[in-house]
Backbone as CSV, one residue per row, in Angstrom:
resi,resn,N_x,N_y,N_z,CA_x,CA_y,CA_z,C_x,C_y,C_z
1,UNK,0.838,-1.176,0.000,0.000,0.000,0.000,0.879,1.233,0.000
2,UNK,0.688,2.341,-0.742,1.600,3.644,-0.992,0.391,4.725,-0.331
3,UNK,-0.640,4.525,0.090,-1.639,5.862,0.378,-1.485,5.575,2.017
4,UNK,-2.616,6.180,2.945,-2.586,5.858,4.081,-2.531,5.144,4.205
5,UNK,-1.816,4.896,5.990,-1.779,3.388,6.304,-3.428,2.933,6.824
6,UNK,-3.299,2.253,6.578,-4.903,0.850,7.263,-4.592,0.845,9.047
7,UNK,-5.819,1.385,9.499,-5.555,1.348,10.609,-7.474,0.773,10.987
8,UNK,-7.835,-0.079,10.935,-8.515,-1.137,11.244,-9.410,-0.548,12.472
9,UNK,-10.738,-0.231,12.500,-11.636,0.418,13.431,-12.377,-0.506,14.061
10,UNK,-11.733,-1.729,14.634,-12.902,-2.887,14.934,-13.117,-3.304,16.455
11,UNK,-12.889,-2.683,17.167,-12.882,-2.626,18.792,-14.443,-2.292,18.982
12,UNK,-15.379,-1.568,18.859,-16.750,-1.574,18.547,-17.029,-2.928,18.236
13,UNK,-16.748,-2.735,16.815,-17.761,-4.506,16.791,-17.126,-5.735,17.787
14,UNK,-15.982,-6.281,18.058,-15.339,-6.894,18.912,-16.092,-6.903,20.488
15,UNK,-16.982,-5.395,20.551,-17.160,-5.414,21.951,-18.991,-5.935,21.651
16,UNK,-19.536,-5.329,21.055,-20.662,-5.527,20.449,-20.754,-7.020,20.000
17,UNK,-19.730,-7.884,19.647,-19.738,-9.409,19.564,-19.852,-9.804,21.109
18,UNK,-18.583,-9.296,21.969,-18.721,-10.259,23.326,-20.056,-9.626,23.898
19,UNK,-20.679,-8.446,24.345,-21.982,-8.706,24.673,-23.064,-9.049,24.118
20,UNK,-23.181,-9.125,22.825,-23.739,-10.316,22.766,-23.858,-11.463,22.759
21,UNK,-22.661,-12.292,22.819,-22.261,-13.886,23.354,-22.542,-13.892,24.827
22,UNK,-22.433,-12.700,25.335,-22.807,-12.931,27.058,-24.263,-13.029,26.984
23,UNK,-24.960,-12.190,25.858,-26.123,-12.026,26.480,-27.074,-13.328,26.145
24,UNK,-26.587,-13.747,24.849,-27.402,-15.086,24.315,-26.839,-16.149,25.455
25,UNK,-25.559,-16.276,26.168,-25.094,-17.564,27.090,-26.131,-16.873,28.472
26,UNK,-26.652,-16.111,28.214,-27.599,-15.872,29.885,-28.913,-16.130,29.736
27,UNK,-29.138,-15.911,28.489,-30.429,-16.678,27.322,-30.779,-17.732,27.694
28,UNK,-29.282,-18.956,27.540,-29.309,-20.303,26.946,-28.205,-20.691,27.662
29,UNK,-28.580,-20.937,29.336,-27.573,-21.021,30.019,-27.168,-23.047,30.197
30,UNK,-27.845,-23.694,29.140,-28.022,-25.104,29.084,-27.885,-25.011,27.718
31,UNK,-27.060,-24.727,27.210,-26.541,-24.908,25.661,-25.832,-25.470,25.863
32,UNK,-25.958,-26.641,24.646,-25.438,-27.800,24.539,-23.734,-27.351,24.096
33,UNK,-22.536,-28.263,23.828,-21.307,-27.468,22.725,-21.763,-26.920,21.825
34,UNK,-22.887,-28.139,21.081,-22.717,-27.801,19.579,-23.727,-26.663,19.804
35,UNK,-24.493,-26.419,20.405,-25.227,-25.201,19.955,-24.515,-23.865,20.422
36,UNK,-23.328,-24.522,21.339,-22.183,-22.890,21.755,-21.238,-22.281,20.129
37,UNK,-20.808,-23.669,19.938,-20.558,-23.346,18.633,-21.013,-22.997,17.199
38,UNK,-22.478,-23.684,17.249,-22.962,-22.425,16.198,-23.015,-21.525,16.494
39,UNK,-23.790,-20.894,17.370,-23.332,-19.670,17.595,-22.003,-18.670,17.776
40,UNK,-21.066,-19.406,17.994,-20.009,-18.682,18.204,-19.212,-18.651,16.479
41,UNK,-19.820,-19.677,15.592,-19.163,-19.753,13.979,-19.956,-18.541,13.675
42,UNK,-21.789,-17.766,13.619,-22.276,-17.172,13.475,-21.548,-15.951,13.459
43,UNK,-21.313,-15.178,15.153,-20.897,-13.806,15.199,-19.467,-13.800,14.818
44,UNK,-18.697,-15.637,14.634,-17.041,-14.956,14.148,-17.407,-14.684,12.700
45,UNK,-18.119,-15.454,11.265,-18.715,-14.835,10.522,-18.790,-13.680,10.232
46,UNK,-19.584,-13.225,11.054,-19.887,-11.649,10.847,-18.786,-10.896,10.716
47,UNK,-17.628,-10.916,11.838,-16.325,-10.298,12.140,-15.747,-10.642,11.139
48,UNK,-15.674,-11.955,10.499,-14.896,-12.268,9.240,-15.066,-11.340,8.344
49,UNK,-15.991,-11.288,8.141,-16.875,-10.211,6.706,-16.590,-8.420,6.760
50,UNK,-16.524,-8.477,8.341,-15.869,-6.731,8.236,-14.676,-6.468,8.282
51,UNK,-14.160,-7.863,8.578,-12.591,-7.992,8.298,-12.245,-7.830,6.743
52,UNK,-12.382,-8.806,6.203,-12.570,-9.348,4.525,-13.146,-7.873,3.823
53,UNK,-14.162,-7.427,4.032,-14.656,-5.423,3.491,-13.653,-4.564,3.798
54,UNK,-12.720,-4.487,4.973,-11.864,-3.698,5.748,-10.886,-3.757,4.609
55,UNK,-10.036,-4.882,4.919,-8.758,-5.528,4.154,-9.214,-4.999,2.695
56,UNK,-10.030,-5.535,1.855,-10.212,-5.549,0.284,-10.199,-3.867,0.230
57,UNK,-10.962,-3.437,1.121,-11.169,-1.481,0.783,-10.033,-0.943,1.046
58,UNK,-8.912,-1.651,1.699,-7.755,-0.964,1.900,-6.411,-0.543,1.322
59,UNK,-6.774,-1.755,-0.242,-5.856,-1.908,-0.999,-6.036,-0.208,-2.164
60,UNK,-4.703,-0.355,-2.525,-4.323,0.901,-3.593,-5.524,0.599,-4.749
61,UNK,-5.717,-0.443,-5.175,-6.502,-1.338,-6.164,-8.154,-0.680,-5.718
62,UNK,-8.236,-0.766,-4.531,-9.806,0.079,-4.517,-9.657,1.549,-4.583
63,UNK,-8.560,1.957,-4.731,-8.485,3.733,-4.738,-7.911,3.930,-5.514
64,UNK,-8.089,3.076,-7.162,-7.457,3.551,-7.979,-7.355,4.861,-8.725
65,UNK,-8.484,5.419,-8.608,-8.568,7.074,-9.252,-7.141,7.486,-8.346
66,UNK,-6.850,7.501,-7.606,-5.797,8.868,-6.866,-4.750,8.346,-7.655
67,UNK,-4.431,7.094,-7.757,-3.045,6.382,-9.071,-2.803,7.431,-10.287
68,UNK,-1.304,7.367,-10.716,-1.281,7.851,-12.100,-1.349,7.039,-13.209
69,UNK,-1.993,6.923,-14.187,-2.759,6.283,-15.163,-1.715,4.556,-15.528
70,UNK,-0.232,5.459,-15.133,0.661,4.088,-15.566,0.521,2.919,-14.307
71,UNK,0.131,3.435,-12.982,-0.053,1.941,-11.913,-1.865,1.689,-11.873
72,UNK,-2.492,2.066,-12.407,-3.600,1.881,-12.379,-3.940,0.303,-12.812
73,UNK,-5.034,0.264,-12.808,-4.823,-1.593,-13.251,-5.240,-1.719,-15.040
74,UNK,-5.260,-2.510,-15.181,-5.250,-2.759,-16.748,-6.486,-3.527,-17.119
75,UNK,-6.927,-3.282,-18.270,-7.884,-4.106,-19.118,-7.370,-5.219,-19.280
76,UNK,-7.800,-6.285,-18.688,-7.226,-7.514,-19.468,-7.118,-7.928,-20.907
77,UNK,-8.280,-7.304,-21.582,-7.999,-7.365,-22.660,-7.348,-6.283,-23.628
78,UNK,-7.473,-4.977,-23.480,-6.796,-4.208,-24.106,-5.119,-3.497,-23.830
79,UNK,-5.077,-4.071,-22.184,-3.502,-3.620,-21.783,-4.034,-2.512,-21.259
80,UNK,-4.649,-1.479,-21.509,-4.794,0.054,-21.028,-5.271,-0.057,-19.918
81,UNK,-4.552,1.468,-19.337,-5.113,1.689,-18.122,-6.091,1.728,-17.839
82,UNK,-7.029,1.532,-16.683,-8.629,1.849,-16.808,-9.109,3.294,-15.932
83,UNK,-9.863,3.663,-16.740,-10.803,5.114,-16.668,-11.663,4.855,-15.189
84,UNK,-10.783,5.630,-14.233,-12.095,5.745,-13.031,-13.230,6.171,-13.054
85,UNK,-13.974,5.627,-12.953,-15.657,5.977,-13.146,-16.591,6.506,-11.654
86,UNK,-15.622,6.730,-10.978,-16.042,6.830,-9.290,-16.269,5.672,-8.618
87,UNK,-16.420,5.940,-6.970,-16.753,4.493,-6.354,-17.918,4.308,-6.286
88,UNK,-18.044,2.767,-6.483,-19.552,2.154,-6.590,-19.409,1.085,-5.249
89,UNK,-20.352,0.772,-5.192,-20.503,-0.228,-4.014,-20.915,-1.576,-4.479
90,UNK,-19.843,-2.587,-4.208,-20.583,-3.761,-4.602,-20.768,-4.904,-3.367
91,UNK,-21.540,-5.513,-3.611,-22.374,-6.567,-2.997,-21.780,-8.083,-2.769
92,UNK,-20.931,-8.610,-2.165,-20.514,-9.810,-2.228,-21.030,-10.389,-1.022
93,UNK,-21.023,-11.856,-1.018,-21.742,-13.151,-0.247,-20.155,-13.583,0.541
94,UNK,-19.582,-13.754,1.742,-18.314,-14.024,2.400,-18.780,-15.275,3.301
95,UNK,-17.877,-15.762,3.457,-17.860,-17.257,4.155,-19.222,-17.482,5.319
96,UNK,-19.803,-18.218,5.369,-21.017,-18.154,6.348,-22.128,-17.563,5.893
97,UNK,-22.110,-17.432,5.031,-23.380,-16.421,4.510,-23.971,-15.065,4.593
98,UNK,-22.701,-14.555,5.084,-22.431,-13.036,5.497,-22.485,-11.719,4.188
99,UNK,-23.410,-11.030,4.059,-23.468,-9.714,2.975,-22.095,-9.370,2.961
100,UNK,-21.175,-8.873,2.505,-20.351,-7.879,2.589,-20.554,-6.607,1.327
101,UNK,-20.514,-5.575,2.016,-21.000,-4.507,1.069,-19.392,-3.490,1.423
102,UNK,-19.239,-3.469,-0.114,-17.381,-2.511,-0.004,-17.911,-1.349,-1.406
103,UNK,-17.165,-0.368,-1.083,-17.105,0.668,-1.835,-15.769,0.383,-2.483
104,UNK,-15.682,0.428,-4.045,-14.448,0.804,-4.224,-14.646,1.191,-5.448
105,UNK,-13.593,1.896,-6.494,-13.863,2.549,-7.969,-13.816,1.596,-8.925
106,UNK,-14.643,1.987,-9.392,-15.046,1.121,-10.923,-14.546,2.092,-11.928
107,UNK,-13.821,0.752,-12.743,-13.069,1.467,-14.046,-13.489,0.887,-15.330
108,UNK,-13.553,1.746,-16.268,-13.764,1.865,-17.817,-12.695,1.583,-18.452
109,UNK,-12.622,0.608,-19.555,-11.628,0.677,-20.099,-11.590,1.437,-21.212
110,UNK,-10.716,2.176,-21.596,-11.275,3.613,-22.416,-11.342,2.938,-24.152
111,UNK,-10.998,1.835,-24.217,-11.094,1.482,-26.223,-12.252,0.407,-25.977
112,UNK,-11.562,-0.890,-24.999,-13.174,-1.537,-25.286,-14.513,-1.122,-24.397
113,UNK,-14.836,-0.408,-23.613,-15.786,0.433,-22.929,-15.797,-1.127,-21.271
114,UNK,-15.209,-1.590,-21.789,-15.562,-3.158,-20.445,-15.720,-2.406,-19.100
115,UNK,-16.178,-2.407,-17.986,-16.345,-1.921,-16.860,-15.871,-2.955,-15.891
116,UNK,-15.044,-2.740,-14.811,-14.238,-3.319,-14.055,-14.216,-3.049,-12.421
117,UNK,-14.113,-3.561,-11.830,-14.244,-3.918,-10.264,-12.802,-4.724,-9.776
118,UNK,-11.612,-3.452,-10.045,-10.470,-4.425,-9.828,-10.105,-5.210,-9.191
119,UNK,-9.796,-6.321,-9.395,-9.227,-7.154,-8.174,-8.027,-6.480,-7.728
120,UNK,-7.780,-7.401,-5.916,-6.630,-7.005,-5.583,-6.803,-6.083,-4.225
């Protein structure tokens, strides 16, 4: 990464996970393992997914507009740099069945018009 550093805001949700594991174990104070552990695969899930949105939004690759046209990412098919089109928000499904919703810029490729969601 060459822009700011990633400095990870997840002490909120972390705390917002353990009270609620306290509050469902005061719930369901005769939970079986396996039902400690679904639940506990559930809210790590969740944490996975704002982890996985965090990490992916943090890369140079989602902020490609601020790049100069030569590190920007490329058309796979045409080689050229791609045309920032602003950030869009897209919608992905993460381990457990978790939404993850990330902002990052969508690029044009300026000869074949292809629209792109860089990886990376």
């Amino acid at each position: 990464m060459t822009g700011k550093e990633f400095e990870p805001q997840w002490g909120t949700l972390f705390t917002e996970i353990q009270e609620e594991m306290r509050l469902w174990r005061r719930e369901h104070p005769k939970a079986t393992m396996r039902e400690i552990e679904l639940m506990t695969e559930q809210v790590r899930a969740r944490l996975a997914a704002r982890m996985v949105a965090d990490v992916a939004t943090a890369s140079d690759t989602a902020r490609f507009r601020e790049q100069p046209p030569e590190a920007r990412p490329r058309c796979p098919e045409c080689q050229l740099p791609l045309e920032a089109r602003g950030a869009k928000e897209r919608r992905l499904r993460a381990h457990g069945a978790q939404n993850v919703t990330m902002a990052r810029d969508y690029g044009v490729c300026p000869r074949c018009w292809q629209g792109f969601f860089p990886s990376g």
